[in-house]
C-alpha positions as semicolon CSV with decimal commas, in nm:
position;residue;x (nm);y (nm);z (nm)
1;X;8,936;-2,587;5,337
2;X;8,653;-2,858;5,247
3;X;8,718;-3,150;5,047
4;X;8,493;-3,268;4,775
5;X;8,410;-3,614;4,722
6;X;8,129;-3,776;4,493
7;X;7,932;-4,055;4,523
8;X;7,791;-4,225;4,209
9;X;7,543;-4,532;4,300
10;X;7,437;-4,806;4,035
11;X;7,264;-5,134;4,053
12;X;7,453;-5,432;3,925
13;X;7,224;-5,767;3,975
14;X;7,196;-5,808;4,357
15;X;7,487;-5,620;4,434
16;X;7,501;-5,217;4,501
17;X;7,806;-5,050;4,310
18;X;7,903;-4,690;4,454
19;X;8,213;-4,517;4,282
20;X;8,401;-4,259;4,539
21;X;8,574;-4,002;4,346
22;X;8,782;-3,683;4,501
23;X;8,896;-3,687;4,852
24;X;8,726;-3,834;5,145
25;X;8,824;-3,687;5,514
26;X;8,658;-3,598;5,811
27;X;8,509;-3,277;5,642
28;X;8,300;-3,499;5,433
29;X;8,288;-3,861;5,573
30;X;7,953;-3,772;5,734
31;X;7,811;-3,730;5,396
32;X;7,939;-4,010;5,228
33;X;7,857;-4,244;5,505
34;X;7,509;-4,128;5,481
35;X;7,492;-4,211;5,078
36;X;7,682;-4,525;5,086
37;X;7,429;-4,675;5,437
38;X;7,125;-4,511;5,237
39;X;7,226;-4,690;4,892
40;X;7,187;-5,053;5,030
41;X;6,856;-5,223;4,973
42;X;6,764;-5,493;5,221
43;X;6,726;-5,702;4,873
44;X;7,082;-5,643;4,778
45;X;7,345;-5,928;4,811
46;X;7,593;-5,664;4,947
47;X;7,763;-5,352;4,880
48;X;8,121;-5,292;4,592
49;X;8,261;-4,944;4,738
50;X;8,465;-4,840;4,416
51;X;8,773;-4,600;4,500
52;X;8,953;-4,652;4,181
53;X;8,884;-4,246;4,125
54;X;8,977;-4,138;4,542
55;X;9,216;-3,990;4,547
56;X;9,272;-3,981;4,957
57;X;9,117;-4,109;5,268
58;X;9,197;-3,980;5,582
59;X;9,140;-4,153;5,972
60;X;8,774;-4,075;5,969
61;X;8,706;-4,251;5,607
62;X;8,892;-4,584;5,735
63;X;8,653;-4,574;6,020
64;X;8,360;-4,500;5,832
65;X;8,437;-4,837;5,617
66;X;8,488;-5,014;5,930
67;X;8,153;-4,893;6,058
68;X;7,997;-4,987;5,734
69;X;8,119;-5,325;5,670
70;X;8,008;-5,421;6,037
71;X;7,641;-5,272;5,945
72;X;7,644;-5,483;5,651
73;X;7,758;-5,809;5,843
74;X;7,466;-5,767;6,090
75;X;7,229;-5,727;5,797
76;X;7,365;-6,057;5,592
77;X;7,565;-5,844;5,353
78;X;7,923;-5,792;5,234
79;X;8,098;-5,526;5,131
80;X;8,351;-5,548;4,894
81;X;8,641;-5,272;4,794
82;X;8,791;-5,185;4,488
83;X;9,157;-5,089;4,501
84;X;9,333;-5,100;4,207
85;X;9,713;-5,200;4,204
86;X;9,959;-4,847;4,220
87;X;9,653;-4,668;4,400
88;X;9,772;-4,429;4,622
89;X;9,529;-4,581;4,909
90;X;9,709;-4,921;4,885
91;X;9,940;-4,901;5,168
92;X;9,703;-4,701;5,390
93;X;9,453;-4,973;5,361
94;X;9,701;-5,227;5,414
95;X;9,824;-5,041;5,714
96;X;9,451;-5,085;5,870
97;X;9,383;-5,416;5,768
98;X;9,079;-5,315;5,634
99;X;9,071;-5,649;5,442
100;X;8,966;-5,822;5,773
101;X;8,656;-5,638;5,753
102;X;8,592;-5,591;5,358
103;X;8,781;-5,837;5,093
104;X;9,023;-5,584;4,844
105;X;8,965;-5,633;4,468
106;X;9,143;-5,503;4,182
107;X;8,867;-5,459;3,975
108;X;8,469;-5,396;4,003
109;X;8,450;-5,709;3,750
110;X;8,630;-5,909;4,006
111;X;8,433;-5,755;4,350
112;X;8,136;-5,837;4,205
113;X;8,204;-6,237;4,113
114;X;8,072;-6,380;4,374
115;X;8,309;-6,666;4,574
């Protein structure tokens, strides 16, 4: 069975917003990681990965961010995700400590104020 997740890119000053929606697992983290490294200007400030709308992330999506927030540190650019409070991916990203590689923000509003 293959998973469908969509990628939605927008430009929002010098940042990069892309909203994940639907599942992303190892049958599709190939493809997303190939929209999300391809969406990134070298002009942009940094990168807001949005999964308000995913529903599930598997082993190979939590390494994919990992990969992509340590591309973006090596190019001088951040990556920021948005995890809203009661999302199902809360306590799998907490599990990870994906924070240590890419701040968590409630909101796109708050991901892209910048510190």
């Amino acid at each position: 069975m293959t998973t469908s997740a969509e990628v939605v890119v927008e430009r929002h000053g010098d940042a990069v917003v892309a909203r994940l929606t639907g599942e992303v697992d190892m049958t599709n983290a190939g493809y997303v990681g190939d929209e999300l490294r391809e969406s990134v200007p070298n002009d942009a400030a940094g990168l807001v990965v949005d999964l308000s709308e995913t529903r599930y992330i598997d082993s190979a999506a939590i390494g994919l961010l990992f990969e992509l927030a340590r591309r973006l540190t090596r190019r001088r650019q951040d990556m920021r995700l948005v995890v809203p409070e009661g999302s199902p991916l809360q306590r799998v990203l907490e599990i990870t400590e994906i924070h240590t590689a890419a701040p968590i923000h409630p909101s796109v509003d708050s991901a892209l104020a910048r510190d």
